[in-house]
C-alpha positions in Angstrom: 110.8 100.6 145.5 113.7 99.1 143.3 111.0 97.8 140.4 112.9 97.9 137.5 109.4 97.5 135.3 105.8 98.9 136.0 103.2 97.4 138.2 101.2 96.7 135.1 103.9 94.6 133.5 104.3 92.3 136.2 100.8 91.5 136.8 100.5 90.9 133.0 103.4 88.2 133.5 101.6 86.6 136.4 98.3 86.5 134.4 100.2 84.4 131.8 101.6 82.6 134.5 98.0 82.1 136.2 96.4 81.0 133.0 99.0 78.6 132.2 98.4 77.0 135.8 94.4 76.8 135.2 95.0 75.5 132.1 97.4 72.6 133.6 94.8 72.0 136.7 97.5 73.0 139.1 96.2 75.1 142.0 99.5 77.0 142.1 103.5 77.1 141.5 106.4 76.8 144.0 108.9 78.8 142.4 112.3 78.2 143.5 114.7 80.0 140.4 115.6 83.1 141.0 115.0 84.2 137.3 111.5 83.1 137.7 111.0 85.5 141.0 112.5 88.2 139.5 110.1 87.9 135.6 107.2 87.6 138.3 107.7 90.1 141.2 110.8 91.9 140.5 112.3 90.2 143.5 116.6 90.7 142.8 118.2 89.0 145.4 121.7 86.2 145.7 119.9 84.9 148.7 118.9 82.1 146.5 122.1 80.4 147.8 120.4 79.5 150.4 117.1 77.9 151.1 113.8 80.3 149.3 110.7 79.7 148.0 107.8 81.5 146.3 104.2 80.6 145.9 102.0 81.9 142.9 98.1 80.7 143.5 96.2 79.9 140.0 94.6 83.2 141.7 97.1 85.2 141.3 98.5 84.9 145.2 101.8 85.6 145.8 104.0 84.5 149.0 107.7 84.1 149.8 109.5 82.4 152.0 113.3 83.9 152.6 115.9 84.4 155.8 116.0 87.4 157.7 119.0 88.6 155.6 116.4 89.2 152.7 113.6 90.1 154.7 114.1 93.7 154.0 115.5 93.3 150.0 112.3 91.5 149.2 110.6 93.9 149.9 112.3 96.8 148.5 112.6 94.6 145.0 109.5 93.2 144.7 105.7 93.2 144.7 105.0 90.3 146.7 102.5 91.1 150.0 103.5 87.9 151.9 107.1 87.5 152.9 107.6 84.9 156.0 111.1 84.2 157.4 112.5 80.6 158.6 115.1 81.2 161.5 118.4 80.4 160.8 119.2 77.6 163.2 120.8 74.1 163.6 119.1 71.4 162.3 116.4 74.1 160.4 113.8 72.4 158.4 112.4 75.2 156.3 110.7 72.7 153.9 108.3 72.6 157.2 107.8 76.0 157.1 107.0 76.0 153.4 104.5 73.9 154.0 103.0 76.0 156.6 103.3 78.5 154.5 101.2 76.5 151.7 98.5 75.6 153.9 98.1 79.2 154.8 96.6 79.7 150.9 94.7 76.7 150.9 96.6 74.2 148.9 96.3 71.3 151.5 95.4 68.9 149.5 95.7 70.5 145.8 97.6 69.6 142.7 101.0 71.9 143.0 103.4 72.5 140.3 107.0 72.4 141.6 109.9 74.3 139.8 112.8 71.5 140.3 115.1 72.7 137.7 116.6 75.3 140.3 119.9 76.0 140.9 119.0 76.9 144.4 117.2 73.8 144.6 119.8 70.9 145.4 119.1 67.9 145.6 119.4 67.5 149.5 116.7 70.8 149.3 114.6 68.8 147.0 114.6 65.9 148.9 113.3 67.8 152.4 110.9 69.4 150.3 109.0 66.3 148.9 109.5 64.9 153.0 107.8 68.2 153.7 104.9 67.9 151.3 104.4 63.9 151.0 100.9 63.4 152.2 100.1 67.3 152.0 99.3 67.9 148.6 100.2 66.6 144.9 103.4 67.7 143.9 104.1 67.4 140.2 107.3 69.0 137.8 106.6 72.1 136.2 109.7 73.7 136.3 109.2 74.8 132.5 105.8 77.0 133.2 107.5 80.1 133.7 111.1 79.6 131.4 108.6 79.5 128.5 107.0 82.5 129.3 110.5 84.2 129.5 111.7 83.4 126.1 109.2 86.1 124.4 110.5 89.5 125.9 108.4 92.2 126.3 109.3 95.4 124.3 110.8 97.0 127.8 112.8 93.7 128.6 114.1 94.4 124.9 115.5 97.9 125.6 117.4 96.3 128.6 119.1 93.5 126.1 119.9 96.4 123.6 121.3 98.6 126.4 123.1 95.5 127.7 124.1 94.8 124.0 125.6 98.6 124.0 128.0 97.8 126.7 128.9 94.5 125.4 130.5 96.1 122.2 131.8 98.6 124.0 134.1 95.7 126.4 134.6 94.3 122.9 136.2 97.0 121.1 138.7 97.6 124.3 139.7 93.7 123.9 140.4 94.3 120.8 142.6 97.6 121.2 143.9 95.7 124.4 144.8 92.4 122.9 148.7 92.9 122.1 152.0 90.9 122.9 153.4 91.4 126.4 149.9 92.1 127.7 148.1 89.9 130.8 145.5 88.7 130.2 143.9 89.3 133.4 144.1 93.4 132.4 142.0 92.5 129.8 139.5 90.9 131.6 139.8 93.9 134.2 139.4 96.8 131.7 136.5 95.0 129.7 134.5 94.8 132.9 135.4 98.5 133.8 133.3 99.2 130.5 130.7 97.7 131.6 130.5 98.7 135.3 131.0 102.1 134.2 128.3 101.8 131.5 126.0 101.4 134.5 125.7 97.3 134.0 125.9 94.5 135.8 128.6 91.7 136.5 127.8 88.9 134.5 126.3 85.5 135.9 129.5 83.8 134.9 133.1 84.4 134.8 134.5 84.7 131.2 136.3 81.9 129.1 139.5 84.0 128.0 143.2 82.1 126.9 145.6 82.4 124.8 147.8 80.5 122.8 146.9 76.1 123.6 144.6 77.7 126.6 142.3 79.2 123.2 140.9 75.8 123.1 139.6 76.1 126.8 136.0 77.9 126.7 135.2 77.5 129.9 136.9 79.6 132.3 139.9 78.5 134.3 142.6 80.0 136.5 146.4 81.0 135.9 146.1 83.4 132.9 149.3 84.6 131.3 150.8 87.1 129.1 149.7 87.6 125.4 152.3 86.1 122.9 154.1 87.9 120.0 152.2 85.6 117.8 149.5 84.3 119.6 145.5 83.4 119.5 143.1 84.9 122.1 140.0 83.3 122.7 137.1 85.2 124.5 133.6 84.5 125.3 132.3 87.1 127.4 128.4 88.9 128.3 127.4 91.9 129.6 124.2 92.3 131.7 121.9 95.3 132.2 119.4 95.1 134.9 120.3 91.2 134.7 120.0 90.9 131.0 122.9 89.5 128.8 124.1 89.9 125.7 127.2 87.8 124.4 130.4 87.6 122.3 132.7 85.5 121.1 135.7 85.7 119.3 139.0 85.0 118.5 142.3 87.6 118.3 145.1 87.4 116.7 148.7 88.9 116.9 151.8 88.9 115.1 152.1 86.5 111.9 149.0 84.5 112.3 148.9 80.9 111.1 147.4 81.1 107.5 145.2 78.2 108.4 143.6 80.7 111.1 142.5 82.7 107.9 140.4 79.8 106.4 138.6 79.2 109.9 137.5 83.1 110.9 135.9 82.5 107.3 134.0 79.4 108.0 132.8 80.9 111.3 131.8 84.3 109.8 129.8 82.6 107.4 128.5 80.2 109.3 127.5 82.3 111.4 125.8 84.9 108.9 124.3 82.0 107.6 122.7 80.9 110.6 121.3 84.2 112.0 119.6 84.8 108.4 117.7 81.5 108.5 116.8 82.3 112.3 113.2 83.1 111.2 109.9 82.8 113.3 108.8 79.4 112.3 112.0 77.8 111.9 113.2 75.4 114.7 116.1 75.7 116.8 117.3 72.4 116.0 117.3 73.4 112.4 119.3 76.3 112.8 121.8 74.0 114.4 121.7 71.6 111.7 122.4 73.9 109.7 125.7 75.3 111.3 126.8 71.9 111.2 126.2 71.0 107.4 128.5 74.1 106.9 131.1 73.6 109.1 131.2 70.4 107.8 131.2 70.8 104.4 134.1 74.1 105.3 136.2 70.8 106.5 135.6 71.0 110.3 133.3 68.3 110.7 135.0 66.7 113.4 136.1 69.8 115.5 132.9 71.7 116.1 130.5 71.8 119.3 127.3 69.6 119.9 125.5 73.2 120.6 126.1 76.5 119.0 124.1 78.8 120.9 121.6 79.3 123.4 118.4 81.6 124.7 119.3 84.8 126.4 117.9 86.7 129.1 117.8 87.9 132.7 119.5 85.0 134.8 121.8 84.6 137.6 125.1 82.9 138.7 126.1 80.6 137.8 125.5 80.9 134.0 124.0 83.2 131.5 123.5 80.6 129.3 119.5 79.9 129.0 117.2 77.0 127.2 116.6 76.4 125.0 120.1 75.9 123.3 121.1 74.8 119.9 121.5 71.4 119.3 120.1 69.1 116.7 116.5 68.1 117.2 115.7 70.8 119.7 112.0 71.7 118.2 111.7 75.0 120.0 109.9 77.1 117.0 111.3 80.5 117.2 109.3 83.3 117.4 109.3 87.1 117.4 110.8 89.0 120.3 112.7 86.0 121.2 117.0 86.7 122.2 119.5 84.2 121.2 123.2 84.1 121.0 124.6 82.3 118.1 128.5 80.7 118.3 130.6 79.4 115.8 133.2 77.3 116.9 136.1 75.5 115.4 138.6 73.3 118.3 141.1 71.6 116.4 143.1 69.9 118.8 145.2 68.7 116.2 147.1 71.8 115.2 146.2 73.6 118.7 144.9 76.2 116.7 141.1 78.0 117.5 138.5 79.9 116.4 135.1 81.2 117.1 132.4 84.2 116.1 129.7 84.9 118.2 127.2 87.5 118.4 123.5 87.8 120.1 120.7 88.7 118.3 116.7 89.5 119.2 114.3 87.7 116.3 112.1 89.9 114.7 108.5 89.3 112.2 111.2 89.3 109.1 114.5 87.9 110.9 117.2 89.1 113.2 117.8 92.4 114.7 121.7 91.9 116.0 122.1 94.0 119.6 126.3 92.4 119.8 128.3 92.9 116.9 131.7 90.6 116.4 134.6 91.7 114.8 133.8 91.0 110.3 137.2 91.0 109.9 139.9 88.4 111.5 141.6 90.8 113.9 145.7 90.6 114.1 147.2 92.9 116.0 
């Protein structure tokens, strides 16, 4: 079987889970994220496209429901016994067959958490699946059960974010040796993620923000990439993923005669950033850690062109983002604790001059503070 942990490991994830369900008088979980299926069971699929569910009893029973095109991954990915199939067909209902599915484990009439926050999960889903279970059973949100439990990685979840944080580096330093005038962009892009498919990783679970010159202050990715300038500013924001887990980076290269203003900004990041990954201590908040970030910024003179977030949780997720919760923004009061992954940004947009600049790296939080697994460039690079 393609388990990527040990037996053990996922039943001690599903106790958790279990005990969190007892302790919240639920009877059990529908689990409809991917990321969820695959922390519980190991199930690794992009079925999740289309309609799937997953039921774990308070007892620890497990059940899916998929199409016939995963009937056989399920179960070479996963530890789940019961896998049922809903026909593909014209006017399907497979909310129904959930249901039927339910009933099966005794949870006609029971308290059931749902996992709404889904990506798989529209709303069109959503709705046949309350039509499905309206009179059946309870349904109540509890789409955070299980992201909770995913924020504190286990020490062999760790040694896939520091594997995934060797191959990010690795993309990094051939951006950097890449990034210079007259070359496209998109041979960039290509060559980082030959690193990392090499490397034995993963493609990531979102295409990369990467621009140059006005397109620098676009961090979210778009189409129609060019050529890099003879004096020009690169931005990129990219992650790696190992067995589904990401690390990230961000930053911004130079060439030719860089504007001296770009000089002041790489220093506000860098020791923003510094900053912010020293005070990222168990205890401390991640709203705090934010707050922080933008005292400094602000104070650096960039009050008005920083982001309202500067970082978010990482882990194993699918398309179409990396990014996790919970993510920095002021007022978050997620405490931080130990064994917990976060990638910190620094950001500075300024419109005004067209001019950008960012450093980002991703970190795991240990007893004393931060062990970085990404590592951005210390020095502004100009090639």
């Amino acid at each position: 079987m393609a388990l990527h942990f040990s037996r053990e490991e996922f039943a001690a994830r599903r106790k958790r889970a279990c005990d969190r369900l007892t302790g919240k008088g639920l009877h059990g979980l529908v689990v409809f994220r991917q990321e969820s299926m695959y922390y519980l069971t190991g199930y690794d699929t992009s079925g999740y496209s289309m309609f799937q569910g997953m039921y774990l009893g308070a007892d620890g029973a497990l059940a899916l429901l998929t199409r016939s095109a995963d009937k056989h991954q399920s179960r070479i990915t996963s530890t789940i016994p019961d896998i049922r199939i809903w026909q593909d067909r014209e006017n399907a209902t497979p909310g129904d067959d959930l249901r039927d599915m339910l009933a099966d484990h005794g949870c006609r009439g029971k308290r059931l958490g749902i996992e709404y926050h889904a990506y798989g999960l529209t709303a069109q889903r959503g709705r046949m699946v309350d039509a499905a279970l309206a009179g059946f059973c309870e349904a109540v949100d509890a789409s955070d059960i299980v992201r909770l439990l995913r924020l504190v990685k286990s020490e062999a979840e760790l040694d896939y974010v520091r594997a995934s944080g060797r191959l990010a580096d690795a993309a990094m330093q051939t951006a950097v040796e890449m990034a210079v005038p007259g070359t496209h962009l998109g041979a960039v892009y290509g060559e980082m993620m030959n690193v990392i498919m090499r490397g034995d990783g993963d493609p990531s679970a979102s295409r990369w923000p990467m621009g140059s010159g006005e397109d620098a202050l676009m961090i979210r990715y778009h189409t129609g990439h060019g050529q890099i300038g003879k004096d020009d500013q690169v931005q990129i924001e990219f992650a790696a993923s190992y067995r589904h887990y990401h690390t990230a980076l961000m930053n911004v290269l130079l060439t030719g005669k860089p504007d001296p203003r770009h000089e002041d900004m790489f220093k506000a990041c860098r020791e923003t950033l510094l900053a912010c990954e020293g005070a990222m201590k168990p205890g401390a908040t991640v709203g705090e850690i934010f707050d922080l970030h933008a005292r400094m910024l602000t104070n650096a003179g960039y009050g008005d062109h920083y982001m309202n977030a500067c970082g978010y949780t990482m882990g194993a997720t699918y398309p179409p983002t990396w990014m996790d919760f919970p993510m920095f923004y002021t007022g978050n009061r997620q405490v931080i604790e130990p064994n917990m992954v976060f990638f910190l940004h620094m950001v500075i947009l300024d419109r005004d001059s067209g001019l950008a600049m960012s450093a980002g790296e991703t970190s795991i939080v240990t007893e004393d503070g931060c062990e970085q697994v990404t590592h951005a460039p210390d020095e502004l690079v100009v090639n």
